[in-house]
C-alpha positions in Angstrom: -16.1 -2.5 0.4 -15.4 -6.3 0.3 -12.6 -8.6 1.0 -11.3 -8.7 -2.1 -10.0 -5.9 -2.0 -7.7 -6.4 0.8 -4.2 -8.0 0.9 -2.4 -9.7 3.1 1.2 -8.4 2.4 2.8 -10.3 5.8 1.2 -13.8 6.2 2.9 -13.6 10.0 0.4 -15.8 12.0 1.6 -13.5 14.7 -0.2 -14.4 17.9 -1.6 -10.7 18.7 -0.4 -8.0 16.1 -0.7 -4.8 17.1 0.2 -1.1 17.0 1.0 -0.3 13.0 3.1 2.5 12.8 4.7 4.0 9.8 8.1 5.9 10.2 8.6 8.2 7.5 12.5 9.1 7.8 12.7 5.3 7.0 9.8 4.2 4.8 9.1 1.3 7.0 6.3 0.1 9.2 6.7 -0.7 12.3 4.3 -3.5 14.5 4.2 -5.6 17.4 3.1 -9.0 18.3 2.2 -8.2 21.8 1.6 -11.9 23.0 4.8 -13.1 20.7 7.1 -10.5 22.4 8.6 -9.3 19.2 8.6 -6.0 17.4 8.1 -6.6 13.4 9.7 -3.5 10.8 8.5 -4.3 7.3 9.5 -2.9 4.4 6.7 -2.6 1.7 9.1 -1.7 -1.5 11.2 -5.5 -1.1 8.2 -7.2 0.9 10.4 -8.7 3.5 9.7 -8.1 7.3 12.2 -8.4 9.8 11.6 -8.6 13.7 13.2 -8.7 16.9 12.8 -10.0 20.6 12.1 -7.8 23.1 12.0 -8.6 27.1 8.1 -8.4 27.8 4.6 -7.6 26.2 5.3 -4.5 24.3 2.0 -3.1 23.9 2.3 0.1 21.9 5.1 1.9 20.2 6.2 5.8 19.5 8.7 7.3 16.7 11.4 9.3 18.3 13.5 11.6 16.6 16.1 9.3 16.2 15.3 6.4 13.0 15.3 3.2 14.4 14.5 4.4 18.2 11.1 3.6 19.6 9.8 4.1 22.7 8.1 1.1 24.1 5.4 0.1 26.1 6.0 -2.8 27.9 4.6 -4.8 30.3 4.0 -1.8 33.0 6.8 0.2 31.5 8.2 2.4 29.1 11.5 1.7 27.5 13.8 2.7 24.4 14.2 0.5 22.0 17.0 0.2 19.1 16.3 -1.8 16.1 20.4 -1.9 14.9 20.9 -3.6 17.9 18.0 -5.1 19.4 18.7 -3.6 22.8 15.6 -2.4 24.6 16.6 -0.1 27.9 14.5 0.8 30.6 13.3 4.2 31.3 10.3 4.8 33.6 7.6 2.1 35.5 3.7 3.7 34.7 2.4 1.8 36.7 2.9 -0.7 39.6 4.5 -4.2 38.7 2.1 -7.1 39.7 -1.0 -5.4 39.9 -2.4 -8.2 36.5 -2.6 -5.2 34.5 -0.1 -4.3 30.9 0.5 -1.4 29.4 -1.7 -1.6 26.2 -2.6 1.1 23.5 -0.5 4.6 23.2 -0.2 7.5 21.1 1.6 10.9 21.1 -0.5 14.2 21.0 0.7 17.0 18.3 3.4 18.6 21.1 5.0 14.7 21.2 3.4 13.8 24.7 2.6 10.3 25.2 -0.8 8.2 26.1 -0.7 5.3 26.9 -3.6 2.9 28.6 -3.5 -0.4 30.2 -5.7 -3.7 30.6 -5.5 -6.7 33.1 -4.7 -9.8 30.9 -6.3 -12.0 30.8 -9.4 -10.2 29.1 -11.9 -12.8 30.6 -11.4 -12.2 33.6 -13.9 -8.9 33.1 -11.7 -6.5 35.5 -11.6 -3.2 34.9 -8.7 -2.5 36.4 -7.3 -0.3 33.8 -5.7 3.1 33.7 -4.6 5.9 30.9 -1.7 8.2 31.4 0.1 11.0 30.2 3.7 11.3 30.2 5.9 14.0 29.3 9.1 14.4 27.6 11.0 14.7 31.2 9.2 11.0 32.4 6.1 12.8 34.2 3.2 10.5 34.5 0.2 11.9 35.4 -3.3 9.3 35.4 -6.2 10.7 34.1 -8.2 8.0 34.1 -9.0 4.6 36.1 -11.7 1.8 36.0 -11.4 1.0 32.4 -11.4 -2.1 30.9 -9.6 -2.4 27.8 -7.8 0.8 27.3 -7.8 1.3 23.1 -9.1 3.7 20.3 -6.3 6.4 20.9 -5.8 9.2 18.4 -6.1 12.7 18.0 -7.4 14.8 15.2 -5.2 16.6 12.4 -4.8 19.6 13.9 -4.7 18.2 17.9 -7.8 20.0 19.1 -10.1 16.8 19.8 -8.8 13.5 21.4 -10.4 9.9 21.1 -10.5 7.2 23.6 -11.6 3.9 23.8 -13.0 1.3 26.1 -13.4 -2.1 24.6 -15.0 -3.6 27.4 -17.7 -0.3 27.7 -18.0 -0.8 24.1 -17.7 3.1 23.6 -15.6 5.8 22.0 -15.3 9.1 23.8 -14.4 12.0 22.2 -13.1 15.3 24.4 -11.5 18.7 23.4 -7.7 18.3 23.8 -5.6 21.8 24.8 -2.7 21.0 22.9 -0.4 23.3 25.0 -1.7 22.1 28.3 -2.5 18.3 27.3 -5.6 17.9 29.2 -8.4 15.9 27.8 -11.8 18.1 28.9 -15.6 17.7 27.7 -15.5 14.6 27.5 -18.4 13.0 25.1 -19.6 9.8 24.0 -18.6 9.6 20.3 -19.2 6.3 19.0 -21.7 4.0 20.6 -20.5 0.0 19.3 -24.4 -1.2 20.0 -25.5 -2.3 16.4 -22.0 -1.7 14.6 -19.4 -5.1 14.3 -17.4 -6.4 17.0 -15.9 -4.5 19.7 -13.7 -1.1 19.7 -9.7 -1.6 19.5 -7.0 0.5 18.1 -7.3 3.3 15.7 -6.1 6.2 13.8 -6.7 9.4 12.0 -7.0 10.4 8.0 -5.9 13.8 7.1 -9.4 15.0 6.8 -10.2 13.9 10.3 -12.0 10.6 9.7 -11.7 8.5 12.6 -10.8 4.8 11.5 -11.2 1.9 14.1 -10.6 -1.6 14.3 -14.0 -3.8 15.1 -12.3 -6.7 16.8 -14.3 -9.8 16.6 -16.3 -7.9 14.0 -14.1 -9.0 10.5 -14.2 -5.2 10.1 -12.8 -1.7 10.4 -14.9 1.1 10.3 -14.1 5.2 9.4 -16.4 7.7 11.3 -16.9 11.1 10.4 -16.1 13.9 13.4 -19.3 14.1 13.6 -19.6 10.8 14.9 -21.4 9.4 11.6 -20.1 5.6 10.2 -19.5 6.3 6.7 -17.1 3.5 5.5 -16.8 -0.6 6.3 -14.0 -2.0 5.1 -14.9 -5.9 5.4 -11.6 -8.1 6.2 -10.7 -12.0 6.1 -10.2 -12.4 10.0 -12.0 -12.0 12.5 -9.8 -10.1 15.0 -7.9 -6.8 13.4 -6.8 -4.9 15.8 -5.5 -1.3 14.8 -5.2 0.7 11.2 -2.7 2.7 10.6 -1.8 4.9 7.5 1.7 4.2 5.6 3.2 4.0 2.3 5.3 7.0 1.1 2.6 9.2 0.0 0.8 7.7 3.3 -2.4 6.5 1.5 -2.1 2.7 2.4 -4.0 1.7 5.0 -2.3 -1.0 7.2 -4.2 -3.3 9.6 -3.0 -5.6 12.0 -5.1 -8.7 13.4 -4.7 -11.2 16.4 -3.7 -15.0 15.5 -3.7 -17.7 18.6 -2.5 -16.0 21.0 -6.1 -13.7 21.5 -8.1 -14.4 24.5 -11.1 -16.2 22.4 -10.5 -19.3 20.4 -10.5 -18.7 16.7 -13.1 -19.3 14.4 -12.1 -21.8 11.6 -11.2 -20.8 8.0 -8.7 -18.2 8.8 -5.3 -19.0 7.5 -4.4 -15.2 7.6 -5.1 -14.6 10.9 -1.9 -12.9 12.5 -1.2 -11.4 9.3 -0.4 -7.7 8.4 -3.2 -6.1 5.9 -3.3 -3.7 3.3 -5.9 -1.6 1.4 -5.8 1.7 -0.9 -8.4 3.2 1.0 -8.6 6.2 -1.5 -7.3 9.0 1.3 -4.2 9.9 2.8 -3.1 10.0 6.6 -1.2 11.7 8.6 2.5 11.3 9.9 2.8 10.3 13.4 4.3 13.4 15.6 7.5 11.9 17.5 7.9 10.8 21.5 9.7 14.4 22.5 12.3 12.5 24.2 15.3 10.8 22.4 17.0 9.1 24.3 
């Protein structure tokens, strides 16, 4: 499937877009330009797309139950955010402050836990320094995990029972049976080996039959993989970096894709005005609506 099929529908030249996410009791999509410090909201019935500052890196976002309320990952915390107001209030640290490390991607399970992973920034530097967590409604963290790299390629399947994770560095998805009641991660498996496929692992998401779509950073492409762990789709793109899909749209069969601009930790190749920008494609499937932070406020 080639470029031309693929629109840019938010020529933002943000300097790292990330985290697409679609809240459905709005009919708005939500984004972040991590390196920019902003949180984007566009609205794909009038085309315009609105953002506002926030006080840090806000790596990854969550609904809550509230429209207009997101939980934040920023910097090496977690915080609520209001788009009426633009006030952004802290709730919990995740991790120690100056370690070189950011919170990065995140993701609720089905029972409205959030996962969220970090990264030390600057990329180059090679460290895997990295963690993923687990925090609960009540603002228990619990790490899983440490050593990583580039914590990315969060998502869990439609009905909760398998959970993906990503290492962009290792250049690997796991996959690992989730117990949706518990939240523990167990079995863990190599799903998706990146050797031979474009680019590098980033953000992803799930359709509603269970494909497994993930950005290939660096690779002009994202990719959908069958449970099974079998590539069956490439949707080629007009940048270089994209960075996460995420389904949207009102009958949630668009297929968003955010992209890095000049804020990445590699120079840019030439010949991409769009870079930054916010994608679209009619993929020809539908996905699913993310389940809420089970916090509100």
């Amino acid at each position: 499937m080639g470029t031309q099929l693929v629109e840019c529908v938010v020529p933002a030249r943000a300097l790292l877009g990330e985290c697409p996410l679609w809240s459905d009791l709005e009919d708005r999509l939500y984004w972040v330009d991590i390196v920019g410090r902003t949180i984007h909201r566009y609205d794909p019935a009038t085309g315009v797309d609105e953002q506002r500052p926030v006080p840090g890196r806000p790596g990854s976002i969550a609904l809550t139950a509230e429209p207009g309320r997101l939980l934040v990952a920023i910097e090496h915390r977690l915080a609520f955010f209001d788009w009426a107001d633009g006030s952004c209030d802290p709730w919990i640290p995740v991790e120690p402050d100056g370690t070189g490390n950011r919170l990065n991607d995140g993701r609720c399970d089905r029972a409205g836990r959030f996962w969220v992973g970090s990264m030390f920034d600057p990329t180059t530097a090679g460290r895997s320094t990295g963690m993923l967590h687990r925090v609960s409604s009540t603002g228990d963290v619990v790490t899983v995990r440490t050593g990583i790299g580039v914590a990315n390629g969060l998502a869990f399947s439609p009905d909760g029972s398998t959970m993906y994770f990503a290492d962009t560095h290792r250049e690997t998805v796991w996959a690992y049976d989730y117990d949706v009641a518990a939240g523990e991660a167990l079995n863990e498996r190599q799903f998706l080996d990146f050797g031979g496929l474009p680019g590098q692992p980033d953000g992803a998401c799930i359709d509603e039959d269970g494909g497994y779509w993930i950005a290939c950073v660096y690779g002009w492409a994202v990719i959908r993989v069958t449970h099974n762990g079998v590539v069956d789709r490439r949707i080629d793109l007009p940048v270089e970096k994209p960075t996460m899909p995420a389904f949207g749209g009102p009958a949630m069969a668009t297929l968003y894709i955010t992209s890095i601009g000049e804020g990445g930790s590699r120079p840019l190749a030439p010949g991409q005005p769009d870079a930054g920008g916010l994608f679209a494609i009619e993929p020809g499937l539908r996905g699913l609506v993310e389940p809420r932070f089970g916090r509100s406020a």
